[in-house]
C-alpha positions as CSV (number, residue, x, y, z in Angstrom):
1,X,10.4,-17.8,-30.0
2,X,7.8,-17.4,-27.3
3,X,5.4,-15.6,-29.3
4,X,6.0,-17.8,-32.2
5,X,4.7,-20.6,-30.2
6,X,1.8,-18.0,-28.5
7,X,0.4,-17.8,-32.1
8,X,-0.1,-21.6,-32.9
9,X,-1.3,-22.4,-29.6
10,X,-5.0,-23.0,-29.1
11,X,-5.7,-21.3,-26.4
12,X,-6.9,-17.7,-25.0
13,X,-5.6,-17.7,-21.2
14,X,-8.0,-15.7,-19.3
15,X,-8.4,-13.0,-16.2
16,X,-4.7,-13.3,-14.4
17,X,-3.1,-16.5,-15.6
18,X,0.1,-17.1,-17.4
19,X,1.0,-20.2,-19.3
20,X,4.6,-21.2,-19.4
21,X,7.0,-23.7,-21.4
22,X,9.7,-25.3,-18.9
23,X,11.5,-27.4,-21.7
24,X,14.9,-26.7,-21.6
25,X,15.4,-26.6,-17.9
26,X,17.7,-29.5,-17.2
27,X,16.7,-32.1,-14.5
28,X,20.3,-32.3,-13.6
29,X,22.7,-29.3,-12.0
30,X,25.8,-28.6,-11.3
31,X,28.0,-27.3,-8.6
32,X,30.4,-24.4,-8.6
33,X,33.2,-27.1,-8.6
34,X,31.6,-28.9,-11.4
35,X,30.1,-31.9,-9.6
36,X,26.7,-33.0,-11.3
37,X,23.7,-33.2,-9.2
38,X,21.4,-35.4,-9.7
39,X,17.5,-34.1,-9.8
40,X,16.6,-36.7,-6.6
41,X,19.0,-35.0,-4.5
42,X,17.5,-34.2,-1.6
43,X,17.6,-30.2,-1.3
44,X,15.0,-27.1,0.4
45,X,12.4,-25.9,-1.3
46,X,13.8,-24.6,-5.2
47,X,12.5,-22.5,-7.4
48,X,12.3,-23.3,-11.1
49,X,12.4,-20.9,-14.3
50,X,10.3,-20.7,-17.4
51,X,9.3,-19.1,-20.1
52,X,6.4,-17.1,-20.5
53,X,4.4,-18.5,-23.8
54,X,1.0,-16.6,-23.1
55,X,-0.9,-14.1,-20.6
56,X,-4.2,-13.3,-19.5
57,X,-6.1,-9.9,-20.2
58,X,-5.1,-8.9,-17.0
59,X,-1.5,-9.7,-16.7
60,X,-0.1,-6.7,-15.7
61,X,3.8,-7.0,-15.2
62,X,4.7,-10.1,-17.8
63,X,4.7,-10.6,-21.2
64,X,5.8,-12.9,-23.9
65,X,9.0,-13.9,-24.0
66,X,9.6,-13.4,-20.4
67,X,11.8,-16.0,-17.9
68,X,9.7,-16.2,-14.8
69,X,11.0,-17.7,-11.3
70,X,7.9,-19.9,-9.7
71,X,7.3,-22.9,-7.3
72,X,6.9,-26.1,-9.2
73,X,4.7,-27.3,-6.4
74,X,2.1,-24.9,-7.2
75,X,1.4,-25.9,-10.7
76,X,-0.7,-26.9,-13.0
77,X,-0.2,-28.8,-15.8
78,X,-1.7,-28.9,-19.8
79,X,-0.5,-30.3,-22.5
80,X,-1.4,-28.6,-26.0
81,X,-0.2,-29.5,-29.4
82,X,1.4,-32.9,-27.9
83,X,3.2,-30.7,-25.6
84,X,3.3,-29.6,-22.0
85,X,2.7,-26.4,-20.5
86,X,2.5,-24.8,-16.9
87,X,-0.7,-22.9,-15.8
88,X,0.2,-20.3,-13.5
89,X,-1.4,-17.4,-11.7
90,X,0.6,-14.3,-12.2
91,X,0.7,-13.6,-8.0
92,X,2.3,-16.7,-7.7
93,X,5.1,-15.3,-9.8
94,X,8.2,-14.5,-7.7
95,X,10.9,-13.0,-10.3
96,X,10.4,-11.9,-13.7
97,X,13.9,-12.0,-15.7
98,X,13.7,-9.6,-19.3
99,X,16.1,-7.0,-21.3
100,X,13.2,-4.5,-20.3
101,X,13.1,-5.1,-16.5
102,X,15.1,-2.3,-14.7
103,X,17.2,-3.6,-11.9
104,X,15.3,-4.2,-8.6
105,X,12.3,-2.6,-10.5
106,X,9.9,-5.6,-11.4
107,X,6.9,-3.8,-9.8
108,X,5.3,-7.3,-9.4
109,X,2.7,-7.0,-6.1
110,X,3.0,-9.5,-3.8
């Protein structure tokens, strides 16, 4: 699906950046027990998923397709095609999540 949408976007992302779709992540979670969370609650500092939907020339450990783990405070946001994207720099990456990742081998640089 990822490169599906890669193709009809308008866009070329450049040098290290990656541009990610987070529709689909629900606002609201639940608990082991089942109890629903509401997005407002109050909780540390969490890390959201996405999916990877296009890469720079010089993305060197991602690639279409890809779930990524990043802080939603250090974001940018575009909307293209009447939907909305988040701008990212690969190093601000902190997990990438694929069939072709080995376990506890992601070889991102931090």
């Amino acid at each position: 699906m990822a490169e599906a949408a890669a193709r009809n976007l308008p866009i070329r992302m450049l040098h290290d950046r990656v541009l990610v779709s987070a529709e689909g992540e629900v606002a609201e979670r639940k608990s082991g027990g089942g109890i629903v969370i509401p997005a407002t609650a109050s909780v540390g500092k969490r890390l959201s998923w996405a999916e990877v939907v296009a890469v720079g020339q010089h993305v060197r450990q991602v690639q279409l397709g890809d779930r990524v783990l990043f802080d939603p405070e250090d974001r940018a946001e575009v909307e293209l095609q009447s939907k909305d994207y988040i701008l990212l720099r690969e190093r601000d990456l902190h997990a990438v999540a694929a069939q072709r990742v080995d376990a506890g081998n992601t070889g991102l640089y931090l």
